[in-house]
C-alpha positions in Angstrom: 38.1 69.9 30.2 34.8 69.2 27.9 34.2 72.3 25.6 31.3 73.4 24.4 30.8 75.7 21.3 27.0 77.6 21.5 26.6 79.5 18.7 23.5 80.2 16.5 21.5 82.8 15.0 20.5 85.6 16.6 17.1 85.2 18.4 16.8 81.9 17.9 17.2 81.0 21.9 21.7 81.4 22.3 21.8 83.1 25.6 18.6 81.1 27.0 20.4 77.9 25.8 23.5 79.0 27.7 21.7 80.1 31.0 20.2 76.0 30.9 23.7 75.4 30.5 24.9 76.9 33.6 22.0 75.7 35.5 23.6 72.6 34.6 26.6 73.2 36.5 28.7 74.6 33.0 30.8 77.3 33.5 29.4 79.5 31.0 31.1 82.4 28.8 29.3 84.6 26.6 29.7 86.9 23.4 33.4 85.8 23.2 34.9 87.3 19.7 35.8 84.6 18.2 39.8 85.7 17.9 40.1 85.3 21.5 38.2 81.8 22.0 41.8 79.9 21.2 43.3 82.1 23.8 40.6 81.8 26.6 40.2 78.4 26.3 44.3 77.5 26.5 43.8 79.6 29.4 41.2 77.4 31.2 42.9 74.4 30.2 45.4 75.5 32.3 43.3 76.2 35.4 42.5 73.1 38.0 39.4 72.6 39.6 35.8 71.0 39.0 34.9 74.4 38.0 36.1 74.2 34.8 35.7 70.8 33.7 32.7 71.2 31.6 33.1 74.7 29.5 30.3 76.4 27.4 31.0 79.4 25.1 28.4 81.6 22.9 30.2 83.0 20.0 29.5 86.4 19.4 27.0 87.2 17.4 28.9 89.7 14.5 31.4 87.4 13.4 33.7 87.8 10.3 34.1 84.9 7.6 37.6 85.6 8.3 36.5 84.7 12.7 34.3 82.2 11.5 37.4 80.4 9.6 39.4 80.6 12.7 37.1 79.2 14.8 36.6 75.9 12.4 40.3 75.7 12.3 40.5 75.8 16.4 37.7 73.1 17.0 39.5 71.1 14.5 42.4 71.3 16.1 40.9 70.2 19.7 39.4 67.5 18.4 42.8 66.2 16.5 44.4 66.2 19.5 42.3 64.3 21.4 40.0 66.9 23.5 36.3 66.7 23.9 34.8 69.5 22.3 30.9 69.8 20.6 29.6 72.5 18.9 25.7 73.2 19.8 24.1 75.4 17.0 20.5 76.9 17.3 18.7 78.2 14.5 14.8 79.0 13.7 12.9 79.5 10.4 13.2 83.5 8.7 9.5 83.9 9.5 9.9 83.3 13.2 13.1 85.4 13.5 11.4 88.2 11.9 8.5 87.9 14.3 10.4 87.3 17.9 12.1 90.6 16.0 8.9 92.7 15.5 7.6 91.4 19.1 10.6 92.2 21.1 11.3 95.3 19.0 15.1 94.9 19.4 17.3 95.5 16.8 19.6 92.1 14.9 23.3 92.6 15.4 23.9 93.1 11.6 21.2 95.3 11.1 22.8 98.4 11.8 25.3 97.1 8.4 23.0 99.0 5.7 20.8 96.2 5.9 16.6 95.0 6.0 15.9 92.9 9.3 15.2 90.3 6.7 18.6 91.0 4.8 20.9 90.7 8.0 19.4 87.5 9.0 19.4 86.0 6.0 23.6 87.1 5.9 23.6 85.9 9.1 22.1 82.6 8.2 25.3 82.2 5.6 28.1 83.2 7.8 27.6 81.0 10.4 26.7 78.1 7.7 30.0 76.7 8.1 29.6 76.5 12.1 26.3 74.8 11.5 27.6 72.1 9.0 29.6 70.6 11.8 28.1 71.4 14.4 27.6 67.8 17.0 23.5 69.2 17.8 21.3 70.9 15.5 18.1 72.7 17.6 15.6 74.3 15.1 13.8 76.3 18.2 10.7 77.6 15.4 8.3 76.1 17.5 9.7 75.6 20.9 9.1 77.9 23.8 11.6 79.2 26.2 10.6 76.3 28.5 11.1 73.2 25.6 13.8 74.8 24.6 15.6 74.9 28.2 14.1 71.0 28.6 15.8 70.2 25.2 19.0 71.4 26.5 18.8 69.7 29.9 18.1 66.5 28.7 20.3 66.5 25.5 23.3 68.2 27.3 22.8 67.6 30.6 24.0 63.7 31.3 27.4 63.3 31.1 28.1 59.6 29.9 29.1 58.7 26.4 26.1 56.8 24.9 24.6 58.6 21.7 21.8 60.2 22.1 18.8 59.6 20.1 15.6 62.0 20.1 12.8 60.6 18.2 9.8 63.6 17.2 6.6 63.2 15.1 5.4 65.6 13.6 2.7 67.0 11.4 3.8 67.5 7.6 1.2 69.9 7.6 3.1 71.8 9.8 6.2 71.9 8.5 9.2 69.5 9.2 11.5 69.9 12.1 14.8 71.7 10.7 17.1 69.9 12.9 16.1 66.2 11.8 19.0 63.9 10.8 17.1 61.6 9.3 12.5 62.1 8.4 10.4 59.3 7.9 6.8 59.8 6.2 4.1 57.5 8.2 1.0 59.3 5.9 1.5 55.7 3.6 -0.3 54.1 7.1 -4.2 53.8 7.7 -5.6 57.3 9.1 -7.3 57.0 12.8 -8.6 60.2 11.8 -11.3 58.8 9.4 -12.9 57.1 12.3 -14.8 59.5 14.2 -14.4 57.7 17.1 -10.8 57.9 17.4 -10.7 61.8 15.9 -9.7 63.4 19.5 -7.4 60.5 20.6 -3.8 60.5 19.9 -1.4 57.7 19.0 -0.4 57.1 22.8 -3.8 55.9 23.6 -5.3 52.6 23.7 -7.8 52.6 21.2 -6.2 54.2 18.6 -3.0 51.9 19.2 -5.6 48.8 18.7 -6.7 50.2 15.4 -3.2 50.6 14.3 -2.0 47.1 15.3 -5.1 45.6 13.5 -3.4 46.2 10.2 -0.1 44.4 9.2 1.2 46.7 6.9 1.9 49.0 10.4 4.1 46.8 12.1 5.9 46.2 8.7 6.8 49.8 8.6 7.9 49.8 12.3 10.0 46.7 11.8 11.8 48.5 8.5 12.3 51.5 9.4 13.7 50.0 13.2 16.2 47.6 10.5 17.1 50.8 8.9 18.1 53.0 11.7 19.4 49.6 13.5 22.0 49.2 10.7 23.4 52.3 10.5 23.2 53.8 14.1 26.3 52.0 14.4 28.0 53.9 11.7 27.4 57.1 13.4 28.6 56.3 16.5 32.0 55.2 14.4 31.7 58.7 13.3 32.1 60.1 17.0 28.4 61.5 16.7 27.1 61.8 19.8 23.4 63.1 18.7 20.8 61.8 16.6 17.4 63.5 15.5 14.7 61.3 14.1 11.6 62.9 13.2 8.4 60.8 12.1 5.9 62.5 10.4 2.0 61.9 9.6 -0.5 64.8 8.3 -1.7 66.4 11.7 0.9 64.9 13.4 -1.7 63.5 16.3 -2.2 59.4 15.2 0.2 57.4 12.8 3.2 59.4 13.5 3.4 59.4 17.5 2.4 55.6 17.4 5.2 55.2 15.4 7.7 57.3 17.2 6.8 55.8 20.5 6.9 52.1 19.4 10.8 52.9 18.1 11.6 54.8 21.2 10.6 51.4 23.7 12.5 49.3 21.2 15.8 51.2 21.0 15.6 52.0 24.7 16.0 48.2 25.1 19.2 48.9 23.3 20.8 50.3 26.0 20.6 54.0 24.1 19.9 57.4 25.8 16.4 57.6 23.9 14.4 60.9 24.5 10.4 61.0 22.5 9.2 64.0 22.0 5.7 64.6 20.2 5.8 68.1 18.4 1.7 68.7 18.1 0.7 67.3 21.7 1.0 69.1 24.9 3.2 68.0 27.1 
């Protein structure tokens, strides 16, 4: 049996994330205390069928540090002996949560504690730290809809071989950077389409604005280092048992330097052999 782990903070996309999952053929539990995960999940292990060989459970969402503890303490213990478990953990900027919060007008789980809405997710946002550090997949879902955020999930989750997976996102710096990134690489040193009016309402992916990139060398010395980089110590992650790696590129608006980039290091690690996925945070898809 393959377990997952979903948990998260509240409103930042758990139960849609676990709904992809189950679309996906997982069978999903929800809102498990998190003193009865060890026993549910001996008790699957001991069921047979196909049914149960991929497992996703959401934590519920008013843990105690004391439940929090236990759960660490139970993953480690899976993964000592030798069983596939990951732990998926969503999260989204205060701002946002406060505004799905005032939109939806439903009240946060720990609000009913004494607490602000601002208060309880910012307690919420420290008990489940320790869930988060170890956590196998990071999703910051600030700026995703329901519908990236189901795609993320599908095509993150959804293959079942053992290759890492590598996501590669630009983004615009004026626009924040992505909060599940592994590793962020700036691009603004890089000439600017954008000064060329010409080029303005092009983006990176197309043809002119990719011939006024490759006109100056000092681009494909950044793609070549910062491919050296990630080339040398990919490896080292996967001797870490990683499974998933965010790379987010950055430029000012996000449109230009950055998605050039990001695509030319998607085609070269994809000749790697690596499950590659390029995502462009500022473009439509």
């Amino acid at each position: 049996m393959k377990l997952y782990v979903v948990s998260g903070l509240s409103g930042s996309g758990k139960s849609s994330a676990l709904d992809m999952l189950e679309d996906l053929g997982f069978y999903c539990v929800d809102n498990i205390p998190a003193p009865v995960v060890g026993t549910l999940v001996g008790q699957l292990e001991e069921l047979e069928g196909t049914k149960f060989e991929r497992v996703a459970i959401g934590l519920d969402t008013r843990p105690k540090p004391d439940d929090i503890e236990q759960v660490a303490s139970l993953i480690r213990d899976y993964r000592e002996r030798g069983s596939s478990c990951e732990v998926l953990f969503l999260q989204a900027s205060t701002e946002v949560l406060l505004k799905r919060y005032s939109e939806t007008r439903r009240k946060h789980p720990l609000s009913s504690h004494g607490m602000g809405l601002g208060e309880a997710i910012d307690f919420e946002r420290q008990l489940l730290a320790p869930i988060c550090d170890f956590a196998d997949l990071v999703v910051d879902t600030s700026r995703m809809s329901i519908h990236e955020l189901r795609r993320t999930i599908r095509d993150r989750l959804g293959e079942s071989d053992d290759r890492l997976s590598i996501l590669f996102r630009s983004f615009g710096f004026k626009h924040g950077i992505p909060g599940d990134a592994d590793f962020v690489f700036d691009a603004r040193i890089l000439p600017n389409p954008y000064w060329d009016g010409s080029l303005r309402s092009l983006s990176g992916r197309d043809e002119p604005v990719i011939e006024y990139l490759e006109k100056h060398k000092e681009v494909g010395r950044y793609v070549a280092d910062v491919y050296a980089f990630l080339d040398h110590w990919i490896p080292e992650f996967r001797k870490a048992n990683r499974n998933y790696l965010t790379i987010a590129i950055g430029c000012t608006g996000g449109q230009h330097r950055s998605v050039y980039v990001t695509e030319r290091l998607g085609k070269r690690f994809r000749d790697d052999d690596l499950r590659v996925l390029v995502r462009h945070s500022e473009l439509p898809e």
